[in-house]
C-alpha positions in Angstrom: 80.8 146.0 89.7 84.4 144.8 90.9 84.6 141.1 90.7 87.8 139.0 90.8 86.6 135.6 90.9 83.6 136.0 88.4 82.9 137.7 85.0 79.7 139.0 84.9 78.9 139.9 80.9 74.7 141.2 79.7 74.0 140.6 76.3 70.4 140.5 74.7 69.1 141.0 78.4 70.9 138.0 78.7 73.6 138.1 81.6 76.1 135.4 81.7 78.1 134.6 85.1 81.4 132.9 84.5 82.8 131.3 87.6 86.5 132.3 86.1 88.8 130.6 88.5 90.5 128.1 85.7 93.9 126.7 87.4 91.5 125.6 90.3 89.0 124.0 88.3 86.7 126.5 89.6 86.5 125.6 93.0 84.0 127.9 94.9 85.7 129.9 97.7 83.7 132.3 100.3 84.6 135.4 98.3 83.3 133.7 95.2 79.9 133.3 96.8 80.3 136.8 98.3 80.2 137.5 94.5 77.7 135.6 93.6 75.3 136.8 95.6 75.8 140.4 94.7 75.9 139.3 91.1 72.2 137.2 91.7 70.5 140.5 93.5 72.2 142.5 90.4 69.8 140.3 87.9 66.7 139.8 90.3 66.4 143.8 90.5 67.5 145.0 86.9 64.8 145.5 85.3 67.4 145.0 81.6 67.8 141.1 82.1 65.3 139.0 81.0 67.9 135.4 82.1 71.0 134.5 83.0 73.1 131.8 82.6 75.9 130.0 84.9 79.1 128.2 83.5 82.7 127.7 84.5 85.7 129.3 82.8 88.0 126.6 80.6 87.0 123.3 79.0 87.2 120.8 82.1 85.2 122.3 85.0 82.0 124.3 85.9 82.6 123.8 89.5 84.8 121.2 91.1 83.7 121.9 94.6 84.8 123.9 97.4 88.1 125.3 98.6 89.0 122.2 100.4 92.3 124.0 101.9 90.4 127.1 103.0 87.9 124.5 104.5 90.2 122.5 106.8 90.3 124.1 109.6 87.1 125.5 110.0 85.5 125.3 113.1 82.0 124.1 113.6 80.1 127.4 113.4 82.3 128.9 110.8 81.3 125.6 108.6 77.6 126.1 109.3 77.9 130.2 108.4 79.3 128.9 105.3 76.2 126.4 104.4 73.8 129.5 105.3 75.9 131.6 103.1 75.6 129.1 100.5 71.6 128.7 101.1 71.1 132.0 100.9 72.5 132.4 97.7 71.3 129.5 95.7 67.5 130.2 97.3 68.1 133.6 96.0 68.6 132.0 92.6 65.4 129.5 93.0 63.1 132.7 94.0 64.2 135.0 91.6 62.0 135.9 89.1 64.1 135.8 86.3 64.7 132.4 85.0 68.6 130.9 85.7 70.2 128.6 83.1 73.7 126.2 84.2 75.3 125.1 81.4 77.7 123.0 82.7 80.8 122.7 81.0 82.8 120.3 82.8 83.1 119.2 86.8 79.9 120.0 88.9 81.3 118.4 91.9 80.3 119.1 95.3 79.2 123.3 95.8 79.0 122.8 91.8 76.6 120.6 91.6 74.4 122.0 94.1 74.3 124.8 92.2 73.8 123.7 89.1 70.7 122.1 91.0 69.5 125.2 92.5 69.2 126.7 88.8 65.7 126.2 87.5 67.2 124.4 84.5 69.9 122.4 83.6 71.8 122.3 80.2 75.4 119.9 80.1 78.0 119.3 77.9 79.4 115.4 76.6 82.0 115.9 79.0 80.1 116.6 81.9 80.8 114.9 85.3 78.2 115.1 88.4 79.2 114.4 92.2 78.3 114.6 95.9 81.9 113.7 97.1 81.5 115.2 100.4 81.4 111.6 102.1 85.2 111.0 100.7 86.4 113.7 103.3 84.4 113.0 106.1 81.8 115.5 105.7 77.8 115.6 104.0 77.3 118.0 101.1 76.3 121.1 103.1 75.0 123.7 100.2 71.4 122.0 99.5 72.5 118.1 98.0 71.4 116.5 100.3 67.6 118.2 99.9 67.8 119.3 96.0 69.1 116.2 95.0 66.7 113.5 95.9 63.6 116.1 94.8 65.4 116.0 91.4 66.4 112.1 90.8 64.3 110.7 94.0 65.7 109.1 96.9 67.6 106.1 95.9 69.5 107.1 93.6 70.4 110.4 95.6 71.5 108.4 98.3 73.9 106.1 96.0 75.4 109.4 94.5 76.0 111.0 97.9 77.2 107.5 100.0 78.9 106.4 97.3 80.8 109.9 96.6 80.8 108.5 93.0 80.5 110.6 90.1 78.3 110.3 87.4 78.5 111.3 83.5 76.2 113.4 81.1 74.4 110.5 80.0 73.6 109.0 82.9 72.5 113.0 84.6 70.3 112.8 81.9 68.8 109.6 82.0 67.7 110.0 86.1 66.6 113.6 85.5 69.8 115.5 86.8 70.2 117.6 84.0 67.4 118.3 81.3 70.1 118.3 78.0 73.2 117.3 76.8 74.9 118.7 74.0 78.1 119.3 72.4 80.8 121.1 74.6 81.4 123.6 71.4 77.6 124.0 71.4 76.8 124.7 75.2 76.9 128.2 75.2 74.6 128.7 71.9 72.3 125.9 73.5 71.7 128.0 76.7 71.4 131.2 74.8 68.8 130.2 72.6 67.1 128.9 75.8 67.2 132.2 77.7 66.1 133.9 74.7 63.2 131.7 74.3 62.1 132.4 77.9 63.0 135.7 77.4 60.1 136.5 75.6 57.4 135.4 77.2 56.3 137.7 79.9 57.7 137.6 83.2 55.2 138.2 85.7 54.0 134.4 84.1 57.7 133.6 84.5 57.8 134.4 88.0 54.4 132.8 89.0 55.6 129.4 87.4 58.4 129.2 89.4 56.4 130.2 92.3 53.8 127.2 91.7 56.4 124.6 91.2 58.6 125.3 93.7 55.8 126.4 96.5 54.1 123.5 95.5 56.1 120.8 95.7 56.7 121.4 99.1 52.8 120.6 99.8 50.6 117.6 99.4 48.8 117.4 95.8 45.2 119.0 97.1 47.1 122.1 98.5 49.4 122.6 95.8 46.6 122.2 93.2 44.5 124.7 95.6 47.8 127.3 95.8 48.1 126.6 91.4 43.9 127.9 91.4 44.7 131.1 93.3 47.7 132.0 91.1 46.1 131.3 88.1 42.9 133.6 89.2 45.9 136.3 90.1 47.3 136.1 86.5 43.9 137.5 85.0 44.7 140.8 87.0 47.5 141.2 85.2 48.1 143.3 82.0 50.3 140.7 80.3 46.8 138.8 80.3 45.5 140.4 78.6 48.2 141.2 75.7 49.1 138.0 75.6 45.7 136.7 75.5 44.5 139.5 72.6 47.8 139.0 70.8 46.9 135.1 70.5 43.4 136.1 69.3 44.5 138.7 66.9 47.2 136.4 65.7 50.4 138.5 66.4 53.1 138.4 68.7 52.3 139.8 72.1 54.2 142.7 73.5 54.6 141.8 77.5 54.5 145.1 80.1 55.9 143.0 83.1 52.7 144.1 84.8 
């Protein structure tokens, strides 16, 4: 695959997308999403990766927001085409089967952070800084902050973070449920790998029903979503994995999942 603006890497059925645009702290242009979404449909249909994980080239950013040059002069629909672009491409990421780790290395201003939210989970370095700036140019964040954000760290504090434009640090991502570790920049990487290889093992037919329930279901009331968890769980005693997984527990070994 011919990338210029990514490096795409698989390793232990592990694939690893590096935003690697360094002197520009990252900053996420319209042929870096082009790239990301062929890089997302690459690991939803290859049946070789288990995970992936997203991080930013360098030590100070994972993604500092949008090309804000490229931007300017935009006209109305050519701003919205972007945001559906962007959508796209980060619901790609939430319906995917396979599980998608952000370890966030630096900046996740802006585009960044939204997809850093749009991955299922969260990993960030000490050095890690979070932001919705959007409202310090005269615009609102336009690739999912303004609906991932307050579903993440409730509606208060979303608000602050996207009126204000402020950012906020590791510690404090953590402490309102932005981000679900933080860890040493030097240790990032290994953190999120032994993550994805965790997942990795289970089976993924399980994998993909999870994500199903939680993010189906939080967009219902509690009786439906409770109704919509019943009928998946019934469908995940058709499956093989069930069954191995269910013996090998019995049998006191360690299951072998078909992905079926």
């Amino acid at each position: 695959m011919q990338l210029e603006n990514l490096i795409f890497d698989i390793s232990e059925r592990i694939a690893i997308i590096t935003v690697n645009r360094p002197s520009a702290m990252n900053a996420m242009t319209v042929s870096t999403l082009e790239e990301l979404e062929r890089v997302v449909a690459e690991i939803t249909l290859n049946p070789d990766i288990r995970a992936a994980i997203i991080t930013g080239a360098g030590a100070k950013a994972f993604i500092a927001g949008a090309d804000i040059a490229a931007m300017r002069d935009m006209t109305s629909m050519q701003a919205r085409e972007l945001a559906l672009q962007a959508h796209r491409i980060y619901a790609a990421i939430e319906k995917s089967p396979k599980t998608f780790i952000a370890a966030v290395n630096g900046y996740a201003l802006g585009g960044g952070c939204e997809l850093a939210m749009a991955c299922d989970i969260r990993l960030a370095s000490e050095n890690a800084k979070f932001g919705q700036p959007e409202i310090n140019i005269g615009i609102l964040p336009g690739f999912g902050g303004t609906q991932r954000l307050p579903r993440l760290v409730g509606k208060g504090r979303a608000l602050e973070i996207i009126l204000t434009g402020d950012m906020i640090d590791a510690s404090e991502a953590l402490r309102i449920g932005l981000v679900n570790r933080v860890v040493p920049q030097a240790e990032l990487l290994d953190e999120a790998r032994s993550m994805a290889r965790k997942i990795s093992a289970k089976g993924l037919v399980a994998i993909k029903l999870c994500k199903e329930a939680v993010g189906n279901g939080l967009e219902m009331d509690l009786t439906r979503a409770c109704a919509y968890e019943a009928e998946l769980f019934g469908y995940s005693f058709s499956t093989a994995d069930q069954k191995e997984g269910m013996g090998a527990f019995l049998e006191k070994r360690s299951a072998v999942f078909r992905d079926c």
